[in-house]
Steps between C-alpha positions, in 0.01 A plus 500: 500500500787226382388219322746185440583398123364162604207705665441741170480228257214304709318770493536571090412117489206554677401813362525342074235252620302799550575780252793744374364784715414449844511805698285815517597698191755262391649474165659256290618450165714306246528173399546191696298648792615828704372434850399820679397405870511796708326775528525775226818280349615480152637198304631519166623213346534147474501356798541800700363567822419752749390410855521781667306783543584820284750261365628506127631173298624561126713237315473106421486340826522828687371464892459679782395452851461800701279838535657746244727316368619523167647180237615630165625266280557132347514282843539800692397442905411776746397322815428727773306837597681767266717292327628609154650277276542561132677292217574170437525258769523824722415384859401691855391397836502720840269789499560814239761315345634616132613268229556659138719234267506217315689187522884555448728376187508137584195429462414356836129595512587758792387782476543831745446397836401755817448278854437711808292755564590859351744257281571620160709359201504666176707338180532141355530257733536728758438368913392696810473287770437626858261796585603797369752396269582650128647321256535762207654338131566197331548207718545691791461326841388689831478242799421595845304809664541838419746341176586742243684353127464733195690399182535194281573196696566715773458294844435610887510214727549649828235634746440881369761422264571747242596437120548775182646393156532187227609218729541699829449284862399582796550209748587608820232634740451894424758468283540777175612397130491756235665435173529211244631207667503665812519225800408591857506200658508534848322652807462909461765451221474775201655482169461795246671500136546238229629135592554638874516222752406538894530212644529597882256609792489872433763466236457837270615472139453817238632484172562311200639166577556627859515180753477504898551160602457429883292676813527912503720496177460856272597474211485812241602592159503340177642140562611551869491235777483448840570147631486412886290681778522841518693558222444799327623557082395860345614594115562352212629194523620545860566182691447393895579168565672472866325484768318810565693692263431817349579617123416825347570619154554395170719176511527535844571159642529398875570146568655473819269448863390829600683665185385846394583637136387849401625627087489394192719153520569539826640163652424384844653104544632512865268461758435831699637694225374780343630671169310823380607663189534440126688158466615491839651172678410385857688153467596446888280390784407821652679733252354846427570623079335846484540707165525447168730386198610775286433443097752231398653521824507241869202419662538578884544210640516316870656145442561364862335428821375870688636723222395859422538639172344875503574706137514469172709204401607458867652126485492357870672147481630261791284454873422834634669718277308878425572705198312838567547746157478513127730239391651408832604141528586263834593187347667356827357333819365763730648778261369831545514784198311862482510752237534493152726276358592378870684198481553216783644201381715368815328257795321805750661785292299819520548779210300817565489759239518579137733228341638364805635212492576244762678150365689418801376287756290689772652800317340829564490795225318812603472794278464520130742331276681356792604142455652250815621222280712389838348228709366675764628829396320858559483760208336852658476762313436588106733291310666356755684182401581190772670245292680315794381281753390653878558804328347865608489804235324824558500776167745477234811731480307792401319486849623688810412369862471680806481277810394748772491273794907403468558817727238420735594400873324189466741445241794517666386365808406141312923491379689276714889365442731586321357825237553459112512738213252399196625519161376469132649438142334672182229246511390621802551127698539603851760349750691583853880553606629519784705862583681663767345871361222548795816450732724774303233751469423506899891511537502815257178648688720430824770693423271818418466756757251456811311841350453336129399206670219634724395696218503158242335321805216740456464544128472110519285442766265792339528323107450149671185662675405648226521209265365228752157727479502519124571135457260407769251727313603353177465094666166585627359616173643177356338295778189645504458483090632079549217497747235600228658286261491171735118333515329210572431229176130327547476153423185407362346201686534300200866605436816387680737762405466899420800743425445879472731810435495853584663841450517726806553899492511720741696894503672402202632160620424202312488137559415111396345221697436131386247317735425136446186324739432121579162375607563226738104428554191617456538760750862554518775653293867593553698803278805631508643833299845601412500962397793660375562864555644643151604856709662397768562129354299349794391140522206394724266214545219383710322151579146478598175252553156595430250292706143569355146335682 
């Protein structure tokens, strides 16, 4: 049974006409008049009173005003069925409610207050409103069913809100704060650590100072943060502040839209871009920094719209330039370096290989230590050099070459006009003449007897047999290992471009192909391939379109 303030102190009016123990085995005591009115009730006190049956009252001014419940203390009030409320001022309504504490520091005259049934607040000033709540420590508040705050001047707020640690709040519904000053303050949100902040539905914030500011934010590690939906910060002071960007590591920072930074100080500004490795630099929209700086040495870095930077201290700088390899550097538009050391500094130069170096315009060095400082010069070869413009070098002067097909039919058979002898200085700079010698030598074989003749006839035809199998053995092998070499780039659906290279072998015979690819839509891409043939110094190519549904 409930019974109204209003309702309980009619009834002690009525009953001190009467007498200071009403009911059957009642008992009352103190000075001033205890009032004990229900059945096998105690009052002890002055003024105190028990109404209810079973019930206990102890204190000046004590009441209570159900069946078993239970007032312990100056002014102390335990209204309903089961209610418990002990110490000054301490309060409870809402059956088997628990109230243990007097009022708080200021002096108020409130004391520990439990409203709702199964409610309980324990601690000065403490509040549990809402059935089942528990407010657990000084000043705590718990509002709202199923409420949970435990810690001084700890608050939940939020339906089934949850709140652990000095100054920790709950506010969101479900939401989780554990820590001082922890702040969950919105729907589901949960914040664990000191001074951590979530602020966002779902947000998740662990560690100290640790803040995830917006809907679906993580953030995690000692003073990390995560601002804007989805964003996601873990480590120590990592940082994800674009638009569903990603940071993880110490330091790690990713600021651009859709930005993804893995290492300690990794740096993701551009949007799209995506830096992983110790200190690395994903400047560009787009661009791609993977691997890490060396003590005291360059971060890798991608400055530049769709750059790739892929190796320690791999500097990729100008739009859609890739430096693949430790220390390789493409610091042109559309440059292209691989290998260690590689160097591409010219507009659409390529340098593959160990210290290559292409400075030239469109220049092309392939091989280590090669360098094409020509615009659009070609350097083949281990330390070949092309230092003029449109020019060609294969080897250095230590390098032989055998060029098997020159003998071949097919050879022959593409000449037209006028023939020409080809010369060379020291350097090795090729050139033709023109010369009357193929005329003087079939004047000399002429004038040699029919028998020699028939028998040089034969010797030749059987040689030029002879060598047209070996060289058509020899081209094959070539073709078929520029065949292996030769594939298809894939261009991811969010790309626009993709390059690949490849190394073909086959029977001994070796050979290179560049491929490049262009996506035209989403289900459509074009790609083209250039292969040389280093045996029999073959160049091939191939165009193609990939339809996909």
């Amino acid at each position: 049974m409930t019974i109204s303030r209003k309702t309980m102190w009619t009834g002690v009016a009525t009953a001190a006409l009467l007498a200071g123990a009403q009911g059957v085995a009642a008992q009352a005591y103190g000075d001033g008049g205890g009032i004990a009115v229900g059945t096998d009730s105690v009052a002890l006190g002055p003024n105190a009173i028990a109404l209810g049956t079973n019930s206990v009252s102890v204190g000046s001014i004590a009441s209570n005003g159900g069946e078993g419940a239970t007032a312990v203390g100056s002014n102390a009030v335990a209204f309903d069925a089961d209610n418990t409320a002990v110490g000054y001022f301490a309060n409870t309504s809402g059956q088997g409610a628990v109230a243990v504490g007097g009022q708080n520091n200021s002096g108020d005259g409130i004391g520990a207050s439990a409203q709702g049934i199964d409610a309980v607040a324990v601690g000065a000033g403490s509040a549990a409103t809402g059935n089942s709540t528990t407010a657990i420590g000084g000043e705590s508040v718990a509002t709202g069913a199923g409420t949970t705050a435990i810690g001084w001047q700890s608050a939940a707020t939020g339906e089934r809100a949850q709140a652990f640690g000095h100054l920790a709040t709950a506010q969101g519904e479900r939401s989780l704060a554990i820590g001082e000053n922890a702040d969950a303050q919105s729907d589901f949100a949960t914040a664990i650590g000191n001074e951590t902040t979530a602020t966002g539905i779902d947000a998740l914030a662990i560690g100290d100072s640790a803040a995830a500011d917006g809907n679906s934010t993580t953030a995690v590690g000692g003073e990390s943060v995560a601002t804007g939906p989805g964003t996601t910060a873990i480590g120590w002071q990592s940082s994800a502040t674009g638009t569903r960007a990603q940071a993880f590591g110490h330091l790690a920072d990713a600021t651009g839209a859709f930005s993804t930074a893995v290492g300690e100080d990794a740096d993701a500004p551009g949007d799209g871009g995506i830096a992983i490795g110790y200190q690395s630099r994903a400047n560009g929209v787009d661009s791609i920094a993977i691997g890490s700086d060396d003590a005291g040495g360059t971060a890798t870095t991608a400055t530049g719209n769709s750059t790739t930077a892929i190796g320690g201290e791999a500097t990729a700088n100008g739009d859609g330039a890739t430096a693949i390899g430790w220390q390789a550097a493409a610091t042109a538009e559309r440059a292209q370096a691989f290998g260690h050391l590689a160097q591409a500094s010219g507009v659409r130069s390529t340098a593959v290989g160990e210290a290559a170096n292409a400075s030239g315009a469109t220049a092309l060095a392939f091989g280590n230590r090669s360098t094409a400082s020509g615009d659009n010069s070609i350097a083949i070869g281990n330390g070949a050099t092309a230092t003029r413009a449109n020019q060609a070098v294969i080897g250095t002067n230590v390098h032989t070459y055998t060029l098997p097909g020159i003998a071949s039919e097919a050879s022959r058979d593409a000449q037209s006009g006028k023939l020409r002898l080809v010369t060379s200085d020291e350097n090795g700079n090729l050139a033709t003449i023109e010369s009357d010698i193929i005329g003087q030598i079939n004047g000399a074989f002429g004038a040699t007897s029919q028998r020699l003749n028939d028998l040089e006839g034969g010797v030749v035809a059987n040689s030029a047999a002879i060598a047209q199998n070996r060289n058509d053995i020899l081209t094959n092998r070539d073709g078929i290992a520029m065949a292996m070499a030769l594939n298809t780039p894939y261009v991811d659906p969010n790309a626009t471009y993709a390059v690949s290279g490849g190394l073909g072998f086959f029977d001994g015979a070796q050979a290179f192909a560049m491929s490049g690819a262009y996506r035209v839509d989403a289900r459509t891409q074009l790609d083209a391939g250039v292969t040389y043939g280093f045996d029999q110094s073959k160049v091939g190519g191939r165009v193609g379109v990939t339809y996909s549904w």
